[in-house]
C-alpha positions as CSV (number, residue, x, y, z in Angstrom):
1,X,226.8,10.3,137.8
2,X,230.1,10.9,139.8
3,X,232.5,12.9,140.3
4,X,236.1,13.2,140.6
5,X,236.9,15.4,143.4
6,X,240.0,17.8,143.2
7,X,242.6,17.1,145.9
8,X,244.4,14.1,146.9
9,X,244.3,10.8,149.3
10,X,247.2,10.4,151.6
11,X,248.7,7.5,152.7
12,X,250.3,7.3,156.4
13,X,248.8,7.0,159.9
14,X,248.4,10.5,160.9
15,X,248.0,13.7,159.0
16,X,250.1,16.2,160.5
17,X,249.8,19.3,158.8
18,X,246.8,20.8,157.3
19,X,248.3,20.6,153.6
20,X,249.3,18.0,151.4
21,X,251.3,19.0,147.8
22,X,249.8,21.8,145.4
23,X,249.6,19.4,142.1
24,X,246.5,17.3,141.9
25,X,246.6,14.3,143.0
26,X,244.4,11.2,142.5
27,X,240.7,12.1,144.2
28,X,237.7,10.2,146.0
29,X,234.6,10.3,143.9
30,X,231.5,11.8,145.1
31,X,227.8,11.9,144.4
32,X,226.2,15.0,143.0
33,X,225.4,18.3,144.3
34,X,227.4,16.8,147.8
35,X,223.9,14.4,148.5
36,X,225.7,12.5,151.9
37,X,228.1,15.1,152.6
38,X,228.2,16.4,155.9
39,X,231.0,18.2,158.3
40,X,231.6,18.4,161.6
41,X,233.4,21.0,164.1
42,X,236.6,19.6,165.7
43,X,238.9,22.3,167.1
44,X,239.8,26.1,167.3
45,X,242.7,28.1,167.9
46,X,243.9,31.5,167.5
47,X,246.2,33.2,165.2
48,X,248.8,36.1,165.6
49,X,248.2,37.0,169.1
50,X,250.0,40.0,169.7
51,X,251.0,40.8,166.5
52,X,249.2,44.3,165.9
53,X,250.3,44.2,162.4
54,X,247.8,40.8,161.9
55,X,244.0,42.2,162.4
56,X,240.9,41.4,161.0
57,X,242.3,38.4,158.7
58,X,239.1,37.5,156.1
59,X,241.2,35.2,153.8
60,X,242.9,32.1,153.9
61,X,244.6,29.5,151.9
62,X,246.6,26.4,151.4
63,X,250.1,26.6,149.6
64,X,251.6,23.4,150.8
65,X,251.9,21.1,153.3
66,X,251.1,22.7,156.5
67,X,251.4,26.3,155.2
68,X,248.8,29.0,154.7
69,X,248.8,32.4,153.1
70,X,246.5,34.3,154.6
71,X,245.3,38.1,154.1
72,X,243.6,41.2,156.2
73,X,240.6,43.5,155.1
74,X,241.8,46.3,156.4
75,X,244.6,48.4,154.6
76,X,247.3,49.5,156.9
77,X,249.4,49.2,154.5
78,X,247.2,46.1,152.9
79,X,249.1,43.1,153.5
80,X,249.1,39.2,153.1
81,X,250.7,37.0,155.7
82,X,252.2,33.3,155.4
83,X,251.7,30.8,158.3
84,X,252.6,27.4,159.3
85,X,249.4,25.6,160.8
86,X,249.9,22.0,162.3
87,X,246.6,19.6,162.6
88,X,246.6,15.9,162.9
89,X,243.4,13.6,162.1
90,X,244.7,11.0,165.5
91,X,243.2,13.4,168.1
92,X,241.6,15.6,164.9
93,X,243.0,19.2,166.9
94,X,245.7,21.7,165.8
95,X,249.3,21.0,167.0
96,X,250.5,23.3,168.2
97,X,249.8,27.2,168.0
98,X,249.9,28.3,164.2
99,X,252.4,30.3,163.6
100,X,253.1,34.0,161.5
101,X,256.1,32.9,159.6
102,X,256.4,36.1,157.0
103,X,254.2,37.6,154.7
104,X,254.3,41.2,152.1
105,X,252.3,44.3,151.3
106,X,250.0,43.9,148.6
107,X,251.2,46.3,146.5
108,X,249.5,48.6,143.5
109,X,250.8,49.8,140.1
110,X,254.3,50.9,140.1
111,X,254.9,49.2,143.4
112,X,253.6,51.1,145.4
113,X,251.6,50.6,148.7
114,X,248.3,50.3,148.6
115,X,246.5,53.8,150.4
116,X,243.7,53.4,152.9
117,X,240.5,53.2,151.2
118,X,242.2,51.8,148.1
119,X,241.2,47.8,148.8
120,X,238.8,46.2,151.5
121,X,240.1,42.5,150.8
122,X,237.8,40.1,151.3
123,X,239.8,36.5,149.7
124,X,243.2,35.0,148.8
125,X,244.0,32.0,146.6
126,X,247.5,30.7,145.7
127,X,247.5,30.7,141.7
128,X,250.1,30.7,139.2
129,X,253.2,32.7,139.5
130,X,251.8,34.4,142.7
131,X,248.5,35.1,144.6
132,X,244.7,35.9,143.0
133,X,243.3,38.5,145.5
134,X,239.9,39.9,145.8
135,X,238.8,43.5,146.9
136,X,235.3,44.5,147.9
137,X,233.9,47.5,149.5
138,X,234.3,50.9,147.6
139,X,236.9,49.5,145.3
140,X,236.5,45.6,144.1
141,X,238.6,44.1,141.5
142,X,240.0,40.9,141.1
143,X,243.9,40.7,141.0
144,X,246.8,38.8,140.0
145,X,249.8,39.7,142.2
146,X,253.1,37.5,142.6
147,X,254.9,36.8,145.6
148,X,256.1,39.7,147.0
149,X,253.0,41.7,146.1
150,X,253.8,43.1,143.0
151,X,250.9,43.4,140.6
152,X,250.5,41.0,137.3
153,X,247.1,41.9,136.0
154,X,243.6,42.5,137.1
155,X,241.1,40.2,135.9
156,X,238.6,42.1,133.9
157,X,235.1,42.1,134.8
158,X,232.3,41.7,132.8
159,X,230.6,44.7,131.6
160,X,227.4,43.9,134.2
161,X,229.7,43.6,136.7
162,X,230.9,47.3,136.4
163,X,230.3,49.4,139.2
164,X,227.5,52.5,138.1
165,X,224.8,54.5,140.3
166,X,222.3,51.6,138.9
167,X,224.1,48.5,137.9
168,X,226.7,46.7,138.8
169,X,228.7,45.8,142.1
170,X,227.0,47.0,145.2
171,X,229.1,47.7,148.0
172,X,229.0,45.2,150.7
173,X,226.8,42.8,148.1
174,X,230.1,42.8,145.6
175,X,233.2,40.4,145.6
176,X,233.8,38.2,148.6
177,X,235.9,35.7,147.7
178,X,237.9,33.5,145.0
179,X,238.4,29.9,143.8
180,X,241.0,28.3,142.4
181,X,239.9,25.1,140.3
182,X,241.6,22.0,139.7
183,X,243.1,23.3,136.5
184,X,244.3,26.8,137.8
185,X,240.2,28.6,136.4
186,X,239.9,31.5,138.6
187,X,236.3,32.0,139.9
188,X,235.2,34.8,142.2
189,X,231.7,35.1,144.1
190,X,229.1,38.1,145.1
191,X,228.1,38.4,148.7
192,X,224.9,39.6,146.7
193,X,223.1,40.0,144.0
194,X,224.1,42.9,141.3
195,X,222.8,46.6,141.8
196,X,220.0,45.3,138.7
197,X,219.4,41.8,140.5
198,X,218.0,40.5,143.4
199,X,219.5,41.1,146.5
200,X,220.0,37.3,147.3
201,X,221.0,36.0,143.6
202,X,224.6,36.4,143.8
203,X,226.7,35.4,141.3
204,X,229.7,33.4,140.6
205,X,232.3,33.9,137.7
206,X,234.8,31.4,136.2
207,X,237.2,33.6,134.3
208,X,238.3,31.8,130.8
209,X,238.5,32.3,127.2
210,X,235.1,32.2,127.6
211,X,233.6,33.4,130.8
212,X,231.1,31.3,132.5
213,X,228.5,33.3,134.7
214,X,225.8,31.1,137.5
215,X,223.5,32.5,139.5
216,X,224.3,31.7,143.8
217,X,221.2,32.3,146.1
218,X,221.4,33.1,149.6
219,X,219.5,32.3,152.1
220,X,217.5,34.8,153.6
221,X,218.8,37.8,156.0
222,X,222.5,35.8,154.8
223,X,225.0,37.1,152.4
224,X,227.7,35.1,151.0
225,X,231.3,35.1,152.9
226,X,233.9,32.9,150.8
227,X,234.1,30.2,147.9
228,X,236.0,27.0,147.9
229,X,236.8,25.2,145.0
230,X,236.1,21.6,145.2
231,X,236.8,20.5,141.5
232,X,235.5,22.2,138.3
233,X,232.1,22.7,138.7
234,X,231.5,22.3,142.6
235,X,232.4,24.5,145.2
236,X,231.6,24.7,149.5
237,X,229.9,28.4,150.3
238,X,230.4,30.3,153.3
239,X,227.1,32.0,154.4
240,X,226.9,34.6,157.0
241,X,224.2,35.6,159.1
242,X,223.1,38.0,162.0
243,X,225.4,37.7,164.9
244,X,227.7,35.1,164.5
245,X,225.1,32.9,162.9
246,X,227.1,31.0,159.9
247,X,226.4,28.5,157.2
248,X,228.3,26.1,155.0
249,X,227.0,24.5,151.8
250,X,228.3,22.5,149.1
251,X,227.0,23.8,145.8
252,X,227.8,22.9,141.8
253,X,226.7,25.0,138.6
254,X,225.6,21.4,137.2
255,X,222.3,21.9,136.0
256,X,221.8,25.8,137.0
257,X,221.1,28.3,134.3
258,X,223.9,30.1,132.5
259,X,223.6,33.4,133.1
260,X,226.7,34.2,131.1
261,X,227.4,38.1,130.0
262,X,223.4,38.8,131.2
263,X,222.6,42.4,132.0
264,X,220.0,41.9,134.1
265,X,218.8,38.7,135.9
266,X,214.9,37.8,135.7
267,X,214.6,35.9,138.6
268,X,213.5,32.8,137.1
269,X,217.1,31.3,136.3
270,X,217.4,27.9,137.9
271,X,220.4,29.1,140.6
272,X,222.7,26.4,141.8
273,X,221.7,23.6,143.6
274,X,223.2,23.7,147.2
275,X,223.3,21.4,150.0
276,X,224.1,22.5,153.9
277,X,226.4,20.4,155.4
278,X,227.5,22.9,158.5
279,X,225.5,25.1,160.3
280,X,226.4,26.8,164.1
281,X,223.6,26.6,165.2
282,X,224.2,23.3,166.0
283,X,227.0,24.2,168.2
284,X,225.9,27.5,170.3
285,X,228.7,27.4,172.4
286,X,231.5,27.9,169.5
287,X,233.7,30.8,169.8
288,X,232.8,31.1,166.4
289,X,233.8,35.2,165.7
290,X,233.2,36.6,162.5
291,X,233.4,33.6,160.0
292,X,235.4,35.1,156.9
293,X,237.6,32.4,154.8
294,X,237.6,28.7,154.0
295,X,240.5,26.8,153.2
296,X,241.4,22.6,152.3
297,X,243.3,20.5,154.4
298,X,244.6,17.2,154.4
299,X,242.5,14.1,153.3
300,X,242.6,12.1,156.6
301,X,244.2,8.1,155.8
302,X,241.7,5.7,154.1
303,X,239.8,3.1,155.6
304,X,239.2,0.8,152.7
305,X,236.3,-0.9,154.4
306,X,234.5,2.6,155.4
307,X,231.7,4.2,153.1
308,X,233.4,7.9,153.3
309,X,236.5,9.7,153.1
310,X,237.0,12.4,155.2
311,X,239.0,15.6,154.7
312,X,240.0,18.7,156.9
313,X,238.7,21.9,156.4
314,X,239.9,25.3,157.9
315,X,237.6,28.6,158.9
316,X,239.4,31.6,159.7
317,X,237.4,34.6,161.6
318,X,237.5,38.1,160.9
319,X,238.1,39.7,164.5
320,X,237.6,43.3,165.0
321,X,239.6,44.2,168.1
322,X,240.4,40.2,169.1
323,X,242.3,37.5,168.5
324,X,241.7,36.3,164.8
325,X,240.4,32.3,165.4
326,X,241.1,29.7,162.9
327,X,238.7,26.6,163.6
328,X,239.1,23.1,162.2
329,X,236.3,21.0,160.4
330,X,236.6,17.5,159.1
331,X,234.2,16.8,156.2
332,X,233.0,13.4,155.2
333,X,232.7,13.1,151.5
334,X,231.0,9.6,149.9
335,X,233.2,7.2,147.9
């Protein structure tokens, strides 16, 4: 069976500019559960030198060509930041230094500014009318906000989701990131399992008129970071190890067990199948930081007689104290 993969070819001799146009486009087709996939480290840059205001970014994403949104964990006030980022697939580096073009508070009810210990935000995705951010920590919820930072809704979380003293989101095992699919679906990921489950069955949820619930298992000693979308049903995982020690897999719910509105998980669901295709331990000498936030870029011009098409990817790093890093990836994808 194959796919159709969300995102778009495009034509020209050079992709400059990590981002083509937001509408979906016509797509490469790829084999299940990513079986051939594989990426590969290119470049790495840093973002908002000198900028106090810019510190410890842990999301990132696309909204159009060659512009980023991009957000910070830590709330001082909370804030979200916009960015032009330049890349080109002829000598597959960044061009240029990426650049802090404007950005807004994240704001709370009534418009007003988020308070410290309010939101630990942990993901950003363009969606419609606005933004879909994600908070973790002490105080997770899944938010609408539109373009200046002004609350629309919260998403509502399923009642197993709840925080309690036994169940529900656990701390630094709760929300890490969102997805945006190919038909606007909001999905949102776990680092970790639920206060009931397993500490390494995470889940993911696809917000809908019905809900759709999948169990995500970590690897061990490694909790989830971020979730890309890559078309309805598969996504790329960030994992996150000791150190700097970090992990990217192409996963799908094809096949895995619905876990859908379940209380507690038994352990014997069938959790998504998921495939490496990045890991830096095969490059030691990366400046890799704090790996935090994933984002698409450009499909690189196809080569009608090659067996794979071949797209950028983006990894932004959560920096304590130092220059947030954005590295560049190029992922080969199957026809």
């Amino acid at each position: 069976m194959k796919l159709r993969v969300w995102g778009a070819s495009i034509a020209g001799a050079c992709v400059l500019g990590l981002a083509s146009p937001i509408a979906v486009q016509p797509a490469s087709a790829t084999p299940p559960s990513g079986a051939g996939v594989s990426a590969f480290f290119t470049d790495s840059t840093t973002i908002g030198d000198g900028l106090p205001t810019v510190n410890r970014i842990s999301g990132i994403d696309r909204t159009g060509n060659g512009s980023y949104v991009l957000i910070a964990e830590d709330v001082l006030p909370a804030r979200f930041f916009t960015a032009s980022i330049g890349y080109t697939s002829v000598n597959a580096s960044f061009v240029g230094q990426p650049r802090i073009n404007g950005g807004g508070t994240v704001l709370g009810p009534w418009f007003l500014p988020l308070l410290p210990g309010q939101a630990q935000f942990e993901g950003i995705r363009q969606s419609a009318g606005g933004y879909t951010v994600v908070s973790g920590g002490n105080n997770q919820f899944v938010r609408q906000i539109g373009p200046i930072g002004q609350v629309i809704r919260d998403l509502p979380l399923p009642s197993a989701w709840r925080p309690s003293p036994k169940s529900g989101l656990a701390g630094q095992r709760g929300l890490t990131g969102a997805a945006v699919g190919p038909q606007g679906q909001v999905s949102v990921l776990t680092a970790g399992g639920l206060r009931q489950d397993a500490a390494r069955s995470a889940r993911l949820l696809t917000f809908g008129k019905s809900n759709r619930e999948f169990v995500y298992r970590t690897d061990a000693n490694k909790v989830a970071a971020d979730v890309l979308a890559v078309n309805s049903t598969d996504f790329l995982v960030l994992e996150r190890g000791p150190g700097n020690l970090a992990n990217i897999f192409w996963t799908t719910t094809r096949g895995a067990t619905s876990v859908t509105n379940k209380k507690k998980l038994s352990g014997r669901e069938k959790a998504m199948t998921k495939r490496r295709i990045f890991s830096t331990v095969a490059t030691p000498r990366l400046l890799t930081g704090n790996m935090s936030g994933l984002a698409w870029g450009n499909w690189h011009p196809d080569n009608p007689f090659a067996k794979t098409r071949t797209r950028t990817l983006l990894v932004v790093s959560d920096n304590v104290g130092s220059p947030n890093r954005v590295h560049s990836f190029e992922v080969q994808i199957p026809k």
